[in-house]
C-alpha positions as a Markdown table, in Angstrom:
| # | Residue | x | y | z |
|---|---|---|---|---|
| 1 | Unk | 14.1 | 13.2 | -27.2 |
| 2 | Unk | 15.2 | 11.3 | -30.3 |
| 3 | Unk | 12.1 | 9.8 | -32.6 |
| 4 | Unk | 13.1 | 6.2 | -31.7 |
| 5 | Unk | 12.1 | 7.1 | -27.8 |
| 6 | Unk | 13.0 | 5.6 | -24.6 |
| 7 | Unk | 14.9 | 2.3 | -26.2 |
| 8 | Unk | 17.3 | 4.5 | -28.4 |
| 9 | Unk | 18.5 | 7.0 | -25.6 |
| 10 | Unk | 18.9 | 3.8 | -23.1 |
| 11 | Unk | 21.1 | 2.7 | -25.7 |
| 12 | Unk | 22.9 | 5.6 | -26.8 |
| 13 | Unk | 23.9 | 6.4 | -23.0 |
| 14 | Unk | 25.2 | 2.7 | -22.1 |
| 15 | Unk | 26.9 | 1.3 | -25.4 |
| 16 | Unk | 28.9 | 3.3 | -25.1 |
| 17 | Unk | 30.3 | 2.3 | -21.8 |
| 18 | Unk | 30.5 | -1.1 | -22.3 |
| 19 | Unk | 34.1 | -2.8 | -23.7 |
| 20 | Unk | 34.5 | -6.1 | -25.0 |
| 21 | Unk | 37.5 | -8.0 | -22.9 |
| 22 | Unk | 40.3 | -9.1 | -24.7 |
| 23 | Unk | 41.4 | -12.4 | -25.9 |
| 24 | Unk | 43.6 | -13.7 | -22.6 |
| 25 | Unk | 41.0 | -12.1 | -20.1 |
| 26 | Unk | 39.1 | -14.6 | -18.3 |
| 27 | Unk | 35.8 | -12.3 | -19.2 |
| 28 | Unk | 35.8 | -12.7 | -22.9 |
| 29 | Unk | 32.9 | -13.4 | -24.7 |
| 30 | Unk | 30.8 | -10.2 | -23.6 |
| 31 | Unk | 30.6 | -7.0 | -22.8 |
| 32 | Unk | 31.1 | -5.5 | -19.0 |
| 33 | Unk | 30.6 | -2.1 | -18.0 |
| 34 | Unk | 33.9 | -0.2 | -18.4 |
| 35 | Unk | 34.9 | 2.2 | -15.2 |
| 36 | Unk | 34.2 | 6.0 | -15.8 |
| 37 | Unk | 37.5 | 7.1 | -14.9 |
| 38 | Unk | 39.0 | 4.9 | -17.8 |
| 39 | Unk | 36.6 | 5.9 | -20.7 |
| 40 | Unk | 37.4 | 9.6 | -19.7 |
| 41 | Unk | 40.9 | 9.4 | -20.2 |
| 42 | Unk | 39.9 | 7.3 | -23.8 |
| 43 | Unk | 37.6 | 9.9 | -24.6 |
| 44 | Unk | 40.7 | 12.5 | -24.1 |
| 45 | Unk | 43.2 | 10.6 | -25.7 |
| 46 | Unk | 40.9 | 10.4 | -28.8 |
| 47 | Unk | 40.7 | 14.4 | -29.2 |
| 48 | Unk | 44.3 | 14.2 | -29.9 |
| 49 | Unk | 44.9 | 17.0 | -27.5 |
| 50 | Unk | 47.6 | 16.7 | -24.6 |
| 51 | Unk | 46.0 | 16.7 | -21.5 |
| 52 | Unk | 48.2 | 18.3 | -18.9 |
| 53 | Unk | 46.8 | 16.6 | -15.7 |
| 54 | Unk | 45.5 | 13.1 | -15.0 |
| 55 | Unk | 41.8 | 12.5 | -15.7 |
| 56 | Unk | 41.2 | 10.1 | -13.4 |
| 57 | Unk | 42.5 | 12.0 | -10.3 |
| 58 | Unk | 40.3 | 14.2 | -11.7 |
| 59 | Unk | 37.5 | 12.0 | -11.7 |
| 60 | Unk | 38.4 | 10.7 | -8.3 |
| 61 | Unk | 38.7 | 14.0 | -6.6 |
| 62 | Unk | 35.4 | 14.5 | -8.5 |
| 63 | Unk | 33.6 | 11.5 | -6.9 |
| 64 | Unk | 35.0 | 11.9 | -2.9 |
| 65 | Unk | 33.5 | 15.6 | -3.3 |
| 66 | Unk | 30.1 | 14.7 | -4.4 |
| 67 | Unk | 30.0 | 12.3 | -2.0 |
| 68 | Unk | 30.8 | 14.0 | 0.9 |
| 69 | Unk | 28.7 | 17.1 | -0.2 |
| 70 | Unk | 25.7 | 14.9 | -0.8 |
| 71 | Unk | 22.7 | 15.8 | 1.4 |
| 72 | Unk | 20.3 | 13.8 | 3.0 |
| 73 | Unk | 17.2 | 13.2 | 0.8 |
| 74 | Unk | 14.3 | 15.5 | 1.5 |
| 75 | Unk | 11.3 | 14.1 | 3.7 |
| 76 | Unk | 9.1 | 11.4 | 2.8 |
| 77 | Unk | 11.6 | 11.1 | -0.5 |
| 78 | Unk | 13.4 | 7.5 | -1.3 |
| 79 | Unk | 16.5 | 7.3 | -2.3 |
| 80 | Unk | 16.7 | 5.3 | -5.7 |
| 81 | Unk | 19.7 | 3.5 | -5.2 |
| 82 | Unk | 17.8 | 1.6 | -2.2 |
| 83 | Unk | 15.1 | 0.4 | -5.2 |
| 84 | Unk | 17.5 | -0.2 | -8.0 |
| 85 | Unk | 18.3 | -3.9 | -7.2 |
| 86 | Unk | 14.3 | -4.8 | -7.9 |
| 87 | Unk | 13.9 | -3.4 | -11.7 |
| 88 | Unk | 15.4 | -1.2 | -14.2 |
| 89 | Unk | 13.4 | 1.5 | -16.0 |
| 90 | Unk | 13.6 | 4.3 | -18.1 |
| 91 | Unk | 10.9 | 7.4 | -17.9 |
| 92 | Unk | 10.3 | 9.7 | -20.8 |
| 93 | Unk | 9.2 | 13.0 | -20.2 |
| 94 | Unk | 6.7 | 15.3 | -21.5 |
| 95 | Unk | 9.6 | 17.9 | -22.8 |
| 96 | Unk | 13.4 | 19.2 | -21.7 |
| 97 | Unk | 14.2 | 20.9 | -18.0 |
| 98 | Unk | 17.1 | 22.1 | -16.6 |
| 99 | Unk | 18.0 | 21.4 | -13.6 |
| 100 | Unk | 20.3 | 23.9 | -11.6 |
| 101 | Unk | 23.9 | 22.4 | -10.4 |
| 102 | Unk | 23.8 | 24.3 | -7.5 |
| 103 | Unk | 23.8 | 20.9 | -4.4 |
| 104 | Unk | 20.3 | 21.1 | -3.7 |
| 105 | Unk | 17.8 | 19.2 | -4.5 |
| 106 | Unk | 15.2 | 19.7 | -7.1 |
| 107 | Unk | 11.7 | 18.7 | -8.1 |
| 108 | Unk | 11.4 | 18.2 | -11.8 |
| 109 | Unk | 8.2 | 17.4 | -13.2 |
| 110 | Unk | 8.2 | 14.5 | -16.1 |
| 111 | Unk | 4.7 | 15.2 | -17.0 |
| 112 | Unk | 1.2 | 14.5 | -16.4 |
| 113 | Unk | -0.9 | 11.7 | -16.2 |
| 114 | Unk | -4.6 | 10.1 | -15.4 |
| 115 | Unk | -5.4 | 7.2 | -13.3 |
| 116 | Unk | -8.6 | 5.4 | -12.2 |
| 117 | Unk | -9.9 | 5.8 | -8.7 |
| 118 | Unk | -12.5 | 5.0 | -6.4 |
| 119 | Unk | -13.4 | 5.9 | -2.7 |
| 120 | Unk | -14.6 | 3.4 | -0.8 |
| 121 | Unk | -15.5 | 3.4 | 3.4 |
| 122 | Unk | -14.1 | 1.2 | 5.9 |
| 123 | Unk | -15.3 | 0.6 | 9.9 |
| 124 | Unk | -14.5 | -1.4 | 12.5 |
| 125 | Unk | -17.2 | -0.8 | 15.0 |
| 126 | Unk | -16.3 | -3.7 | 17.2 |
| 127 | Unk | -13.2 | -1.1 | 17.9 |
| 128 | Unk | -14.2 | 2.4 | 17.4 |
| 129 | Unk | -16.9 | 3.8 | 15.8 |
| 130 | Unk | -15.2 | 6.1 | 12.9 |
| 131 | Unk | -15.8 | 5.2 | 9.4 |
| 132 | Unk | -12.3 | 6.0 | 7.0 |
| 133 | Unk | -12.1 | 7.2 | 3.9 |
| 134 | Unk | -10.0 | 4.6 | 2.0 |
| 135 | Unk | -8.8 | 5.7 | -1.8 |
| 136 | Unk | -8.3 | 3.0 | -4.6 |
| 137 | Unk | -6.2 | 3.9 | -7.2 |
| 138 | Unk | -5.0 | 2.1 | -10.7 |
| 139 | Unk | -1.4 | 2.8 | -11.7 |
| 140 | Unk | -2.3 | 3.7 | -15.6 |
| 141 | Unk | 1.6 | 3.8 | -16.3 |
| 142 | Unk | 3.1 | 1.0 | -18.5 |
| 143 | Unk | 6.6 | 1.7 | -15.6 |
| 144 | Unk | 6.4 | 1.6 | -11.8 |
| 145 | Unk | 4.8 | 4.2 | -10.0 |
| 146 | Unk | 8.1 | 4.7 | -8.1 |
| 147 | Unk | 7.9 | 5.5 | -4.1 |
| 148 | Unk | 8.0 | 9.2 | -3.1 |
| 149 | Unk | 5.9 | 12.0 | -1.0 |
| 150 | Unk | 2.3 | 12.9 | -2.6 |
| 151 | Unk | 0.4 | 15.4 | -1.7 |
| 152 | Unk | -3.6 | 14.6 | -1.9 |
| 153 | Unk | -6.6 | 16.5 | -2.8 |
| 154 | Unk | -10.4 | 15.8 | -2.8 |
| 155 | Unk | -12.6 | 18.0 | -4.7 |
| 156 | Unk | -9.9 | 20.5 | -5.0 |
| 157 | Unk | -9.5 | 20.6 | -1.6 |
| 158 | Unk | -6.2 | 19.2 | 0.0 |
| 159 | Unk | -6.4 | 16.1 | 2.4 |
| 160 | Unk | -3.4 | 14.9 | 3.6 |
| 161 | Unk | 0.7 | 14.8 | 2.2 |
| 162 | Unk | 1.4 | 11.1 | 2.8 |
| 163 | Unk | 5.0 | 8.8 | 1.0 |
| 164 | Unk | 3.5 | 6.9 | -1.7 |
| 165 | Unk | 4.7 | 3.1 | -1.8 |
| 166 | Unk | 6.3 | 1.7 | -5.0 |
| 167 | Unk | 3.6 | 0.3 | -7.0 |
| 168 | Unk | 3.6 | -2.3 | -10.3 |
| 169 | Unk | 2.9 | -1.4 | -13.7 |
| 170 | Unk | -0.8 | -1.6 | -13.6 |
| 171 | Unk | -0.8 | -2.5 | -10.1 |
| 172 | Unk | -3.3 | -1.0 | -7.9 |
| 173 | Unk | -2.8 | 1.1 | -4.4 |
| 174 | Unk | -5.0 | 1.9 | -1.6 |
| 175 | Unk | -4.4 | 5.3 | 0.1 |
| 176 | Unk | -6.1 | 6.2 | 3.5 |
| 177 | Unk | -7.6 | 9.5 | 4.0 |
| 178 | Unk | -8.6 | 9.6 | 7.1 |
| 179 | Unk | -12.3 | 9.8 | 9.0 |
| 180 | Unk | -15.1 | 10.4 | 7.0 |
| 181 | Unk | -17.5 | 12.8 | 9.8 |
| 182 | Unk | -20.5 | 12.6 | 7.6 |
| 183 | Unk | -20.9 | 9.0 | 8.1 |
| 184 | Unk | -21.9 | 8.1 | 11.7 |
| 185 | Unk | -22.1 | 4.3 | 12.9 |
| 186 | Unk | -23.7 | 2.8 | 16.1 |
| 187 | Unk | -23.3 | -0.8 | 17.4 |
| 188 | Unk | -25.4 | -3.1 | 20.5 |
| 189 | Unk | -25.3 | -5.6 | 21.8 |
| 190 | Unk | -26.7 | -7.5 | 23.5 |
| 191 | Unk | -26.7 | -11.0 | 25.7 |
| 192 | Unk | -28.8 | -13.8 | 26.9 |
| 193 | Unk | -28.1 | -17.6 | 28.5 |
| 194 | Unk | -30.4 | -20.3 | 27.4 |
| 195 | Unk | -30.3 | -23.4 | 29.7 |
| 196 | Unk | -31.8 | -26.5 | 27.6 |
| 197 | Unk | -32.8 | -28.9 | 30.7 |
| 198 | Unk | -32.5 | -29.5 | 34.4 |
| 199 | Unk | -29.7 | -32.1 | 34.6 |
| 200 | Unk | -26.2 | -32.3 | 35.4 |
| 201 | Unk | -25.5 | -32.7 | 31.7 |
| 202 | Unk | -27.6 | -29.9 | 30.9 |
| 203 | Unk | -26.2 | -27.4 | 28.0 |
| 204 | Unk | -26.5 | -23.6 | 27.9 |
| 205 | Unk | -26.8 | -21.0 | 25.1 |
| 206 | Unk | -24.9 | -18.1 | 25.2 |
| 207 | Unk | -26.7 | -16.0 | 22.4 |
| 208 | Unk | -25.4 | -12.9 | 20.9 |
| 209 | Unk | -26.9 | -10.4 | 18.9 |
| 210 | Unk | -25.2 | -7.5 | 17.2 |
| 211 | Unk | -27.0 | -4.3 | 16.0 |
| 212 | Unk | -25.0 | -1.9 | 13.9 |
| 213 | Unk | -26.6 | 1.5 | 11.9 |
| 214 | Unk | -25.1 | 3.0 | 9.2 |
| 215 | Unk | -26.3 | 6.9 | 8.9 |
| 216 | Unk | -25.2 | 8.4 | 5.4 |
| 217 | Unk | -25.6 | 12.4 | 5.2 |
| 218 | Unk | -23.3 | 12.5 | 2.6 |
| 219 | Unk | -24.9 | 14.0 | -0.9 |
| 220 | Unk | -24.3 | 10.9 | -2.4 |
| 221 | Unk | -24.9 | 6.9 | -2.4 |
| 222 | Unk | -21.8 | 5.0 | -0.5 |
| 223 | Unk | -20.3 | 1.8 | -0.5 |
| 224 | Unk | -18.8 | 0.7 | 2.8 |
| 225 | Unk | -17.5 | -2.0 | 4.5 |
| 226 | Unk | -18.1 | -2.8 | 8.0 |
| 227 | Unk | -15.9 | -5.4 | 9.3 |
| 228 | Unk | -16.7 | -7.6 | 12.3 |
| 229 | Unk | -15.3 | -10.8 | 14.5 |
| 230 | Unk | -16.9 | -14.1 | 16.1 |
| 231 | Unk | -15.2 | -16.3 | 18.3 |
| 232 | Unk | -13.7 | -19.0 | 17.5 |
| 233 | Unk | -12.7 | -22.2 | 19.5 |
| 234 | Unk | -9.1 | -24.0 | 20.3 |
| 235 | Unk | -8.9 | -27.8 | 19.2 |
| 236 | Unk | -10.5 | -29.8 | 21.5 |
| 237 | Unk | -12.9 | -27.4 | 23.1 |
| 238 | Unk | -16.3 | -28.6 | 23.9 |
| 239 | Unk | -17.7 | -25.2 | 22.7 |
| 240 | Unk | -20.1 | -25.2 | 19.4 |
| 241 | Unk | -20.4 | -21.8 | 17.7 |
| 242 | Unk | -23.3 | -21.2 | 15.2 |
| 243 | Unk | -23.8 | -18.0 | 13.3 |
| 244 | Unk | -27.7 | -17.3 | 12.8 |
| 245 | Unk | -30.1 | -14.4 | 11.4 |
| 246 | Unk | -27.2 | -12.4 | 9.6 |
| 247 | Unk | -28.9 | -9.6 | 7.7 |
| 248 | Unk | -28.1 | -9.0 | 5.2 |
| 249 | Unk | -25.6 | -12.0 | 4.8 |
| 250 | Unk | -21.9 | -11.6 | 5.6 |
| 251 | Unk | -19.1 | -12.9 | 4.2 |
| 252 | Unk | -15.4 | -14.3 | 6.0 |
| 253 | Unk | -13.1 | -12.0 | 5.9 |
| 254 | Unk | -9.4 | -13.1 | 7.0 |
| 255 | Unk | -7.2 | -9.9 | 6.3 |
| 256 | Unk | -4.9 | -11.4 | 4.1 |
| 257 | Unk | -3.9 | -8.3 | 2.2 |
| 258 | Unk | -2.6 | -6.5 | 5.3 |
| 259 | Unk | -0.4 | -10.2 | 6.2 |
| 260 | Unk | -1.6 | -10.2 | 9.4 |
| 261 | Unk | -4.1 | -12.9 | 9.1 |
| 262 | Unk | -6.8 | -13.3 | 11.5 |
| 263 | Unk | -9.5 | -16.0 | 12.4 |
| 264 | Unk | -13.3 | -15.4 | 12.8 |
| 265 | Unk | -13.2 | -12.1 | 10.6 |
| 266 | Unk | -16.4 | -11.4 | 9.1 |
| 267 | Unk | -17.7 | -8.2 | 6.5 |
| 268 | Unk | -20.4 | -6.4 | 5.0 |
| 269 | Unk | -20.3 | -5.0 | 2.0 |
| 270 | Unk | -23.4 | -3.0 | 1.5 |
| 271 | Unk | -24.0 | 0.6 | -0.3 |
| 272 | Unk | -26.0 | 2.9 | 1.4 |
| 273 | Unk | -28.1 | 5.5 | -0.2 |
| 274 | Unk | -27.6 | 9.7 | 0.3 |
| 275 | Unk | -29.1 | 10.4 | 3.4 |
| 276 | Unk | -30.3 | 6.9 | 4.4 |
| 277 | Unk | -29.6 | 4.5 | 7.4 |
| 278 | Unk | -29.2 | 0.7 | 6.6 |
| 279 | Unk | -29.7 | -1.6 | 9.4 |
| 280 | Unk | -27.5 | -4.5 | 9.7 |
| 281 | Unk | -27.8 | -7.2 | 12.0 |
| 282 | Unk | -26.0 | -10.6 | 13.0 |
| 283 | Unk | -26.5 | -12.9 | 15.6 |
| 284 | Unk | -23.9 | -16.2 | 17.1 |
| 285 | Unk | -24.7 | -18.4 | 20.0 |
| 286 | Unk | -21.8 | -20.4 | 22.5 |
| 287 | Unk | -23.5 | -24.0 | 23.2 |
| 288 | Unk | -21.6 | -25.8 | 25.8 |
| 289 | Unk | -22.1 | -27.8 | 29.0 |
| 290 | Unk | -24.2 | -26.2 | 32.3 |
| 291 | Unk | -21.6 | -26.8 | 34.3 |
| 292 | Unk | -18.6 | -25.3 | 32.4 |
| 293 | Unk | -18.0 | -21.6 | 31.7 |
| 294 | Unk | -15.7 | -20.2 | 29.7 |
| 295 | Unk | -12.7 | -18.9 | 30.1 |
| 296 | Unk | -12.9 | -14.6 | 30.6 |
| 297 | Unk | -16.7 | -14.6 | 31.3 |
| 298 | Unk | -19.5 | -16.4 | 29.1 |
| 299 | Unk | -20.4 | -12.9 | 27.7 |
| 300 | Unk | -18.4 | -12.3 | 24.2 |
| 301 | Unk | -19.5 | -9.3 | 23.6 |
| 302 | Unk | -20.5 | -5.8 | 25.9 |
């Protein structure tokens, strides 16, 4: 690798390769990419040798075969062409490799580098009770961490081989690995009508209370989020919804980074000590006229 890096190699391979049109082309004025098969036979012409066949039949021939002997990328690989329309960018590596012409493919390492990451939890106990294990990871390259198979390990113990997507210079990724057994969740709940007086015009409560426990028997403090939903009503409704007694407080949560946006998402984000349980608690209550139910049964939640 010359001293001048990345830049002078990019250089040195396309210069080369690029011709400036000529004064009655239409093009003049800068320089275009020049076809392979052309600057082949210049490159011949300019050894001064005779060349007793034509270079580009040569180079044709040359192009239909590796074409047609061109396997399918391995699994969980991209092919690079399919990303080349969105950047440009040239990776140094850590020394030289050779890589065998033989039609295969072949993993060739560029080198080795260090990232920030953290491990957060996720649950949805509303839906299941299983807490994941959700990686965060800082792409510490100044180049885009380019899409591709991975295969993980925690603790020097292998998780999970997963395909990476392409991420941004300095962009961040998050990278599932799957259910985290040594953190157990339980959620109730529970229901009770209210009827505020004895006319026809009466209103009821429909109260709603929502228990979940967190149990950590992990050897370490946590931070998890535990994600939950209230209703909400159409336009035009004559339903009132009121959040009360949320412990600790909540905040809304509408799922934006996923694009699938929801409404009436709610989260905690609490840490929980090494082998502690932390109690959270939340409670909503449907007002709405005597007479009326609504629509599916006045009970939200089971």
């Amino acid at each position: 690798m010359p001293r001048g890096g990345v830049d002078e190699v990019v250089d040195a391979i396309t210069f080369p390769l690029l011709r400036l049109p000529g004064p009655t082309d239409g093009s003049r004025g800068r320089l275009l990419p020049v076809n392979l098969a052309d600057a082949y036979q210049e490159s011949a012409q300019r050894g001064g040798r005779p060349v007793p066949f034509s270079v580009k039949s040569a180079v044709d021939v040359a192009t239909e075969a590796a074409q047609l002997s061109r396997s399918a990328v391995p699994p969980l690989c991209v092919d690079i062409q399919d990303m080349t329309s969105n950047f440009d960018f040239a990776y140094e590596g850590d020394g030289v490799v050779d890589v065998s012409a033989d039609g295969h493919w072949h993993s060739v390492p560029l080198g080795d580098r260090e990232c920030g990451a953290s491990i957060r939890y996720i649950t949805v106990p509303r839906e299941e009770l299983a807490v994941y294990r959700i990686a965060v990871i800082q792409n510490a390259l100044g180049a885009p961490l380019l899409a591709g198979p991975a295969e993980v390990y925690v603790g020097g113990e292998f998780v999970l081989t997963t395909q990476l997507p392409t991420v941004v210079a300095k962009g961040e990724l998050t990278l599932g690995l799957g259910v985290e057994q040594a953190i157990k969740v339980a959620r109730n709940a529970r229901f009770k009508e209210v009827r505020e007086g004895e006319g026809v015009v009466a209103m009821v409560e429909l109260v709603h209370d929502v228990d979940v426990d967190i149990v950590n028997h992990l050897g370490r403090s946590i931070d998890i989020e535990v994600r939950e939903r209230v209703p909400i009503t159409e336009p035009g409704a004559e339903v009132q919804i009121s959040e009360r007694n949320v412990e600790p407080a909540w905040e809304a949560y509408d799922q934006e980074e996923r694009s699938t946006p929801i409404a009436g998402g709610r989260r905690w984000r609490v840490k929980v000590d090494a082998g502690s349980t932390k109690a959270l608690r939340a409670c909503y209550a449907l007002r709405l006229f005597s007479n009326s139910e609504l629509k599916g049964g006045n009970r939200r939640e089971a």
